[in-house]
Residue, then its C-alpha position, 0 to 999 in steps of 0.5 A: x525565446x527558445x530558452x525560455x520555452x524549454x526552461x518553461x517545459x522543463x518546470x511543467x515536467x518537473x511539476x507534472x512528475x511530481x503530483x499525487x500518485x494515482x491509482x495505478x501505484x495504489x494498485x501496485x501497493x496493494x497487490x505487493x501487500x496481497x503477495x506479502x500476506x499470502x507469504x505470512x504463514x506464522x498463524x498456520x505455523x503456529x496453529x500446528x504447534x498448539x498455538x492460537x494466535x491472530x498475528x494479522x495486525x504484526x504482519x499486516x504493519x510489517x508488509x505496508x511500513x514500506x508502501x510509497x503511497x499515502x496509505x491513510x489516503x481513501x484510494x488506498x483502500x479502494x484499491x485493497x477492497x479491488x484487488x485483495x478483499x479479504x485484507x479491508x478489515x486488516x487495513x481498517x485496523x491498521x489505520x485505527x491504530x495509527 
């Protein structure tokens, strides 16, 4: 009997680590993408060479490629409209060309 418990609890922990995330990691993602665009600074370089050139969308699909969430997901965006309001268009974008 006592085998059976434990190997029942074993498989409801492995189950329960293994669900959707929630929306702590979708806020861990969008303030690691908020850093990683504030760390961006081709534009402003670019600015003072002469160059006019919007590089949002290059550096925005350069900073999310390695997000662990689903970045399609409604929460995703939520949390960047919560945490770093200045990048929903930027996302918006980016899931209009995927």
């Amino acid at each position: 009997m006592k085998k059976i418990s434990l190997v029942i609890g074993g498989l409801a922990l492995t189950l329960a680590s293994c669900g959707e995330p929630g929306k702590a990691e979708f806020d861990a993602v969008a303030v690691e993408l908020c850093d990683c665009m504030a760390d961006k600074g081709v534009d402003s370089e670019m600015a003072d060479l002469g160059f006019e050139l919007d590089l949002t969308s290059l550096e925005y699909s350069i900073c999310i490629k390695d997000a662990d969430v689903d970045v399609q997901d409604a929460q995703m965006s939520a949390s960047i409209a919560e945490k770093c309001p200045d990048l929903i268009d930027a996302h918006a974008d980016y899931l209009d060309g995927i």
